[in-house]
Short mmCIF file of the C-alpha atoms (twelve columns), coordinates in Angstrom:
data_MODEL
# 
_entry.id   MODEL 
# 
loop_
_atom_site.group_PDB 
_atom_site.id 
_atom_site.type_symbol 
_atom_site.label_atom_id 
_atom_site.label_alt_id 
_atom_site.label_comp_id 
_atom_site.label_asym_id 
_atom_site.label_seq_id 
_atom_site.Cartn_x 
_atom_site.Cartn_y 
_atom_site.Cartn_z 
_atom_site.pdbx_PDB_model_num 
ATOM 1   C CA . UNK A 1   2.514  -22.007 13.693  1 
ATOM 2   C CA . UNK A 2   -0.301 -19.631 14.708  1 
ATOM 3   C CA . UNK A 3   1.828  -16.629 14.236  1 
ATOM 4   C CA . UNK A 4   5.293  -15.141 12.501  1 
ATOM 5   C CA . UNK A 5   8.035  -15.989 14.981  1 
ATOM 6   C CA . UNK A 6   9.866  -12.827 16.727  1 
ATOM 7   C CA . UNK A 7   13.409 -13.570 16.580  1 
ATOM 8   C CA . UNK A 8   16.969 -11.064 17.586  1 
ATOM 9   C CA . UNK A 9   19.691 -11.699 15.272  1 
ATOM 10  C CA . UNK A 10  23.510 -10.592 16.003  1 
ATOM 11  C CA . UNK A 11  25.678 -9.558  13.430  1 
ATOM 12  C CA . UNK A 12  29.026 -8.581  12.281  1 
ATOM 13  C CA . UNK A 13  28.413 -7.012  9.185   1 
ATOM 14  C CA . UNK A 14  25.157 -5.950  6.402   1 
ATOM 15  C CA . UNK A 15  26.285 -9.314  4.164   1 
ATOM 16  C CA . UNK A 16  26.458 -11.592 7.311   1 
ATOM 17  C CA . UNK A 17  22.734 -9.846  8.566   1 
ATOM 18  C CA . UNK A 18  21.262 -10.499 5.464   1 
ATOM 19  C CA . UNK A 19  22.264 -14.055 5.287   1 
ATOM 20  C CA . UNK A 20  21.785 -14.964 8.888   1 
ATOM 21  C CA . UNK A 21  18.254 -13.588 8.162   1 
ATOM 22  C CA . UNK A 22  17.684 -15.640 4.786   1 
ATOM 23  C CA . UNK A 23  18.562 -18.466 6.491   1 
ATOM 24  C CA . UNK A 24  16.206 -18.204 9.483   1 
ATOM 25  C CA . UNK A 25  12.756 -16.964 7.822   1 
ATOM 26  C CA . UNK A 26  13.284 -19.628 5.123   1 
ATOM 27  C CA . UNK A 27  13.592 -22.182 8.216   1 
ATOM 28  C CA . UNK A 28  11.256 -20.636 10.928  1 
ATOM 29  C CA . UNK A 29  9.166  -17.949 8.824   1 
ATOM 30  C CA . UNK A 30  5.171  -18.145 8.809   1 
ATOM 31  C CA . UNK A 31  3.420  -18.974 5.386   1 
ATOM 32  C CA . UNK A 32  0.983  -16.435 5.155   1 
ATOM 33  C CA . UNK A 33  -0.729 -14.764 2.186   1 
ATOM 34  C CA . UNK A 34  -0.117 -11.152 1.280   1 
ATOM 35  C CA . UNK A 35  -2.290 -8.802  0.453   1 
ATOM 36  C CA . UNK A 36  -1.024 -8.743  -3.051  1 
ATOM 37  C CA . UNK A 37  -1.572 -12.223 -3.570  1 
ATOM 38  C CA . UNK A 38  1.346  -14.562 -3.420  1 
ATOM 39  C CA . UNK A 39  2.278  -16.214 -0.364  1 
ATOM 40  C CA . UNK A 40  5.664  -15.469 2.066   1 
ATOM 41  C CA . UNK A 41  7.388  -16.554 5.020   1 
ATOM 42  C CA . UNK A 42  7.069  -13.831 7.647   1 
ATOM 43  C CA . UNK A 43  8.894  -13.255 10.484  1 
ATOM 44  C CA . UNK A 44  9.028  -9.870  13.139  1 
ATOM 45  C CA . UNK A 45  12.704 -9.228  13.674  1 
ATOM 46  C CA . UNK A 46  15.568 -7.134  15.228  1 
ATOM 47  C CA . UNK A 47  18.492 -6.996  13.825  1 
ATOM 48  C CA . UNK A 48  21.586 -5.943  15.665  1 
ATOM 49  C CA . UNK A 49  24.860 -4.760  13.071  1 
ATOM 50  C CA . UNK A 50  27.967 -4.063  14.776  1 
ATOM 51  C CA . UNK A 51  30.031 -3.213  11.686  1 
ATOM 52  C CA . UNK A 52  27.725 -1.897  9.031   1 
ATOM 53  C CA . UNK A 53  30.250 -0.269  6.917   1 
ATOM 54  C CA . UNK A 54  32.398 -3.543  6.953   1 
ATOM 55  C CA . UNK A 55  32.996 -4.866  3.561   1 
ATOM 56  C CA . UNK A 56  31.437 -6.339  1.371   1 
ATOM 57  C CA . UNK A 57  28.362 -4.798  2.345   1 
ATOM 58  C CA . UNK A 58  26.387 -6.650  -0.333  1 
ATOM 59  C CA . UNK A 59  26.061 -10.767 0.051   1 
ATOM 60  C CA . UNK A 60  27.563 -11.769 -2.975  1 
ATOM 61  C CA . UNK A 61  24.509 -13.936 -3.200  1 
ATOM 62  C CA . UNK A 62  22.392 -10.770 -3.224  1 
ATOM 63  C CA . UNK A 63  19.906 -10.638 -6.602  1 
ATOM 64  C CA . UNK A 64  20.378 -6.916  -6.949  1 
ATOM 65  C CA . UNK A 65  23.513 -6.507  -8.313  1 
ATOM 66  C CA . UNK A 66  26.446 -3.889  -7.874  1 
ATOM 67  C CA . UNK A 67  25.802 -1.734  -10.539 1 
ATOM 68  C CA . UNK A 68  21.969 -1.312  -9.699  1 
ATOM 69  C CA . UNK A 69  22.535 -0.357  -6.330  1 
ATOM 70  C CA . UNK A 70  24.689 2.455   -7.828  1 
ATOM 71  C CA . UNK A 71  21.293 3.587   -9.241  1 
ATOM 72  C CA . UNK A 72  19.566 3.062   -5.946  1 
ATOM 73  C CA . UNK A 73  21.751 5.257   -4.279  1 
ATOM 74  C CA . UNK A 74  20.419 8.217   -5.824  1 
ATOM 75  C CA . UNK A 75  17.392 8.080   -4.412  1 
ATOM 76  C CA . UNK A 76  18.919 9.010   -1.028  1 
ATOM 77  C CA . UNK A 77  20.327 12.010  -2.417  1 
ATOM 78  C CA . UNK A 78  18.996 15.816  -1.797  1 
ATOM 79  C CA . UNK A 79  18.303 16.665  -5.649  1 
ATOM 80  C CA . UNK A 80  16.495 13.326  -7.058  1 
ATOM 81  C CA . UNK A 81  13.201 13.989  -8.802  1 
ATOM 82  C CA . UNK A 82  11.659 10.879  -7.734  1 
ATOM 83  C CA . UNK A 83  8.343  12.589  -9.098  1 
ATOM 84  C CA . UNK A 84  10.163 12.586  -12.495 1 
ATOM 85  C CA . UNK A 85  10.451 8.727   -11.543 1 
ATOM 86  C CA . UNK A 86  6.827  8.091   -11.184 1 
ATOM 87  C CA . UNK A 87  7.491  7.055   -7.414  1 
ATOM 88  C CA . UNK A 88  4.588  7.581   -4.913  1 
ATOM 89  C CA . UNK A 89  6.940  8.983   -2.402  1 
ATOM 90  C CA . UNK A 90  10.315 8.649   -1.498  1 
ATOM 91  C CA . UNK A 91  12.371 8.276   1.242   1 
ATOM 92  C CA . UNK A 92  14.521 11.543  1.353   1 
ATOM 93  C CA . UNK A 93  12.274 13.645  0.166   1 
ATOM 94  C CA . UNK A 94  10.167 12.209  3.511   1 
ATOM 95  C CA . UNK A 95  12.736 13.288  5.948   1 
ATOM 96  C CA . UNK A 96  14.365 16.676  4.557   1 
ATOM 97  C CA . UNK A 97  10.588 18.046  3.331   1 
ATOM 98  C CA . UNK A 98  8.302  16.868  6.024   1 
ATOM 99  C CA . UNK A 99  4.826  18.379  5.977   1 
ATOM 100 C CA . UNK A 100 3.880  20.467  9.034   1 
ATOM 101 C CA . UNK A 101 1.183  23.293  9.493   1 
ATOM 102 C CA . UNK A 102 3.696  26.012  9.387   1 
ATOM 103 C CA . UNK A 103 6.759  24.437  7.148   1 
ATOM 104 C CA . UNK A 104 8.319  21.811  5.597   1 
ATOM 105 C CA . UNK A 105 11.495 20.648  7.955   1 
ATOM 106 C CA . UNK A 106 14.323 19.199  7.251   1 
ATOM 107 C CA . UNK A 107 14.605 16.294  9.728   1 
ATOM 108 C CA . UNK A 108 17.978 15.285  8.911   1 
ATOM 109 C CA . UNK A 109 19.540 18.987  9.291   1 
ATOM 110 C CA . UNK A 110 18.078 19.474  12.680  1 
ATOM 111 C CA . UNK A 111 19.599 15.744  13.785  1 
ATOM 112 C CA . UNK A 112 22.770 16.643  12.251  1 
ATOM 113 C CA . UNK A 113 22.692 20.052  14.578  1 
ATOM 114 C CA . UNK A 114 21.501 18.513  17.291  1 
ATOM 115 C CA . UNK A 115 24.066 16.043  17.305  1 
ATOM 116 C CA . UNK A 116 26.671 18.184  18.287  1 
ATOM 117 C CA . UNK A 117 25.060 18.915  21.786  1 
ATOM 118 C CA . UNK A 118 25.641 15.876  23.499  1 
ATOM 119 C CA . UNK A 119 24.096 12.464  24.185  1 
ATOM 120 C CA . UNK A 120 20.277 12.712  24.010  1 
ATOM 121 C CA . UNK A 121 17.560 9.951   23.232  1 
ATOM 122 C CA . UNK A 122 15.419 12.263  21.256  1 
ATOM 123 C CA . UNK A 123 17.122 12.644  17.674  1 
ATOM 124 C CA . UNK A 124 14.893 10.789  15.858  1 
ATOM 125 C CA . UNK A 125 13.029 11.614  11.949  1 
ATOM 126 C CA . UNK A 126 9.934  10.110  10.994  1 
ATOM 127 C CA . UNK A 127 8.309  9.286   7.286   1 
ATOM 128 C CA . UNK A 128 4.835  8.400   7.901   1 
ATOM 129 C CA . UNK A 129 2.303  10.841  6.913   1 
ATOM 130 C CA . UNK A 130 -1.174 9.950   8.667   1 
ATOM 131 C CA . UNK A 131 -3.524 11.861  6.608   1 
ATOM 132 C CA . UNK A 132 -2.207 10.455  3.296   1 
ATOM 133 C CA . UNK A 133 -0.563 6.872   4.308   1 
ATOM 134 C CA . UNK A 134 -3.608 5.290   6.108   1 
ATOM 135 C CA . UNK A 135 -5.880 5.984   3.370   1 
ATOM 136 C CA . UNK A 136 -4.640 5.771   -0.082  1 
ATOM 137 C CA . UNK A 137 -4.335 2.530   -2.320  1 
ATOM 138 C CA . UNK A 138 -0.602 3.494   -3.395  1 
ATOM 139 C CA . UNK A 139 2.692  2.619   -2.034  1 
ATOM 140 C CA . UNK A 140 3.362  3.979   1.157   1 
ATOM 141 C CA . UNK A 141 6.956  3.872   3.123   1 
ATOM 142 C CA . UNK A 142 8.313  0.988   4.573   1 
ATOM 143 C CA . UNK A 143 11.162 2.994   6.639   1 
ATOM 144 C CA . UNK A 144 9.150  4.681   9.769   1 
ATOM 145 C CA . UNK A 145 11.330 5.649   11.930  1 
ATOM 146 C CA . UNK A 146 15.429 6.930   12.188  1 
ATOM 147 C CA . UNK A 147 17.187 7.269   15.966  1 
ATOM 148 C CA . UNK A 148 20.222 8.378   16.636  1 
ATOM 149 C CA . UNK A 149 22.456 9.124   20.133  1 
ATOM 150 C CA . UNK A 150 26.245 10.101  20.180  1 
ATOM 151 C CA . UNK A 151 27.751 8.294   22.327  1 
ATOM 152 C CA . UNK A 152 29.850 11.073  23.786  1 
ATOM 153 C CA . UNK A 153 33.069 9.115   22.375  1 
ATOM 154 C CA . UNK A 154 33.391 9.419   18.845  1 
ATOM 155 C CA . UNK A 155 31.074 6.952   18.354  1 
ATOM 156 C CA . UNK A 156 27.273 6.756   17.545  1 
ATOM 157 C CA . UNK A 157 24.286 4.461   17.386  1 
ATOM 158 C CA . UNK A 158 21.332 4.318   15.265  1 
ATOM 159 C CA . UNK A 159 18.160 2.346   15.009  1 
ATOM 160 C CA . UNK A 160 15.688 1.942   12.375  1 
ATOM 161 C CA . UNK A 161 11.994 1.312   12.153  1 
ATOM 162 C CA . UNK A 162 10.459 -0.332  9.112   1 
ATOM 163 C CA . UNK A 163 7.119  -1.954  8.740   1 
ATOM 164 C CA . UNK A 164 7.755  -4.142  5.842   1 
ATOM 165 C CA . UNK A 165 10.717 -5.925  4.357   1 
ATOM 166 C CA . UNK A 166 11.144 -8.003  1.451   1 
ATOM 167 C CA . UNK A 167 14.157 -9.295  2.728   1 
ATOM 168 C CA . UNK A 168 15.462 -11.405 0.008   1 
ATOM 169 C CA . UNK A 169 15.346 -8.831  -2.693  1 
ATOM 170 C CA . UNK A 170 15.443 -5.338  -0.912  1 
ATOM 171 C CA . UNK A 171 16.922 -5.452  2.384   1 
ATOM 172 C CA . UNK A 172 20.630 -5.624  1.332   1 
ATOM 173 C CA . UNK A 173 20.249 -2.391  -0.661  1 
ATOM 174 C CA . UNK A 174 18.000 -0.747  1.228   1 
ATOM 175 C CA . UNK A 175 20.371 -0.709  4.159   1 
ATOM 176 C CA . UNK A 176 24.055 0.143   1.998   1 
ATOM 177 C CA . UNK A 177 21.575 3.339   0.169   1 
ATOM 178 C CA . UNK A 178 20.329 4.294   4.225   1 
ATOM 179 C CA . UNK A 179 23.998 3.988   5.665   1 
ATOM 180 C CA . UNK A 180 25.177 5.600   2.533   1 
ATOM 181 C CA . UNK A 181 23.276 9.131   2.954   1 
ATOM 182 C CA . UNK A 182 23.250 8.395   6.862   1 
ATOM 183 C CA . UNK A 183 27.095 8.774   6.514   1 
ATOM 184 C CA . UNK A 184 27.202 11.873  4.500   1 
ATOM 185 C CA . UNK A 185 24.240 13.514  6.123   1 
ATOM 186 C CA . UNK A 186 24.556 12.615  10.244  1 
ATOM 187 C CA . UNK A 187 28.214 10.771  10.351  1 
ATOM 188 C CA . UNK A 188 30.677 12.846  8.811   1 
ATOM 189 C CA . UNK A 189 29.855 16.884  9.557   1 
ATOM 190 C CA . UNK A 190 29.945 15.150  13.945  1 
ATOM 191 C CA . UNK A 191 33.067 13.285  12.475  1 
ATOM 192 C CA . UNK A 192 31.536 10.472  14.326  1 
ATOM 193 C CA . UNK A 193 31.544 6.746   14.105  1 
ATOM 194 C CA . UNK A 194 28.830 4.311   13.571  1 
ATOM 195 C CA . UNK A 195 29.344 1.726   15.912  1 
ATOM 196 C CA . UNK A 196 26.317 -0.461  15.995  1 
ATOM 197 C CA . UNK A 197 22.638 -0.286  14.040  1 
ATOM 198 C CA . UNK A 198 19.727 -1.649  15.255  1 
ATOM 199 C CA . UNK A 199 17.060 -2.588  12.998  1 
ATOM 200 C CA . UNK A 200 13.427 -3.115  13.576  1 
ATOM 201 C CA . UNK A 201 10.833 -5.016  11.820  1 
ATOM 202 C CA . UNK A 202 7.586  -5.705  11.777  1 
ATOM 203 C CA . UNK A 203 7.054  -7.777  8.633   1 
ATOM 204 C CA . UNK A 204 10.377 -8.888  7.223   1 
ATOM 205 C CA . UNK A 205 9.684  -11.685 4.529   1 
ATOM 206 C CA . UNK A 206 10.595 -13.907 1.435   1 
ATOM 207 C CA . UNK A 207 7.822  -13.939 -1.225  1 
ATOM 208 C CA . UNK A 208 7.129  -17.560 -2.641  1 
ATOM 209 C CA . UNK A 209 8.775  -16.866 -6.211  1 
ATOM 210 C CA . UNK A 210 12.072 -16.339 -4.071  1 
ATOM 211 C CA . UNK A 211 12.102 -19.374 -2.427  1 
ATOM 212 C CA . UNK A 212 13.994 -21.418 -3.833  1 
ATOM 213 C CA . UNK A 213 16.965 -19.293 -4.239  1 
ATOM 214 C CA . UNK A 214 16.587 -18.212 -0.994  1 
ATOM 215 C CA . UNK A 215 17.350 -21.531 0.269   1 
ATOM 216 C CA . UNK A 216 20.218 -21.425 -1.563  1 
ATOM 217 C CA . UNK A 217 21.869 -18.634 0.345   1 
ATOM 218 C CA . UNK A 218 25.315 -19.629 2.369   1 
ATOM 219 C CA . UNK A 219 26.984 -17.658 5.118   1 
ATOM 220 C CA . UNK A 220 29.917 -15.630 5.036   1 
ATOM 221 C CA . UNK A 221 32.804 -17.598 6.304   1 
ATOM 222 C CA . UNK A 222 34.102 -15.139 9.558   1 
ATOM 223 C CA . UNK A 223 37.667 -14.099 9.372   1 
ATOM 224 C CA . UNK A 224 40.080 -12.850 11.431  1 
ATOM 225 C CA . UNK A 225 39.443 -9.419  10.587  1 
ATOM 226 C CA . UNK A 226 35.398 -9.426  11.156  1 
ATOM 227 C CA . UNK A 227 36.135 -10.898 14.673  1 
ATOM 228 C CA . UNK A 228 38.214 -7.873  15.775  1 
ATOM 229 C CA . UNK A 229 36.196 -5.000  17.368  1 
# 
């Protein structure tokens, strides 16, 4: 293969994604080397959730376990000192403080406002930083892009950007600690529902130390109750 395949994948829930995903870069992903090093299967994907809150929202066949993710979590919370941490940057602090000439805004406020209007296509919070994320040698964010529409029912959409994914180690949490604070911050003060998430990626892949338990990965058996919509 010349290049990473491009493939859609339909889910019910986060669990069934992340399998379903597994499953298909460890079967159709490119080999390629990273620029760390190691090698990885690579794939570009989209990834359609219509039940994202369904549980279990972690694969029980997830490597990060329950109890870590509880740590993760706080990282998408208003107060965390992720310079404390030693992070390079950090996702929140991204799309409540973003640098402009005049002021830092808070992205996520003015969605959560704006929601209330009506249906509109242009509710959307970014986390790249040009002037310090194409040049420096440090971690820069994966998540690019948030979108959000009310659906002028009750119910709401939202799609997410991200330019790299280790999938088999970071995709399961990274999605229950976005939904989580996209739930409390955008969700609950429109006392709307969350009806189907789109997400984007560019690079979503497997490093080579992960292979073989990625191959391992089953799955979920569907039930009666993750047919019904």
């Amino acid at each position: 293969m010349r290049y990473p395949p491009t493939n859609l994948i339909q889910a019910i829930s986060l669990a069934d994604a992340w399998a379903q995903a597994v499953n298909f870069v460890m079967k159709y992903g490119m080999e390629i080397k990273t620029e760390y090093g190691p090698m990885s299967k690579d794939i570009c994907s989209v990834i359609e959730i219509q039940k994202p809150y369904m549980e279990p929202m972690l694969h029980p066949q997830f490597p990060t376990k329950e109890m870590h993710v509880k740590e993760y979590l706080k990282q998408w919370e208003r107060d965390y000192d992720w310079k404390k941490q030693g992070f390079e940057y950090n996702y929140m602090d991204r799309l409540v403080n973003y640098p402009s000439r005049d002021m830092d805004v808070d992205q996520l406020k003015a969605i959560r406002d704006f929601l209330s209007q009506g249906v509109s296509r242009r509710r959307q919070a970014i986390t790249w930083i040009p002037q310090r994320d194409l040049f420096v040698k440090e971690d820069q964010p994966c998540l690019q892009r948030l979108w959000f529409r009310d659906l002028n029912n009750g119910n709401a959409e939202m799609h997410c950007m991200w330019r790299s994914r280790d999938l088999y180690a970071a995709w399961n949490s990274n999605m229950v600690g976005l939904l989580t604070m996209v739930r409390r911050e955008i969700l609950e003060p429109n006392n709307l529902k969350l009806v189907k998430v789109v997400d984007f990626c560019n690079s979503l892949h497997i490093y080579e130390a992960d292979w073989e338990a990625a191959s391992a990965v089953k799955p979920l058996p569907i039930s009666p109750q993750m047919m019904r919509f």
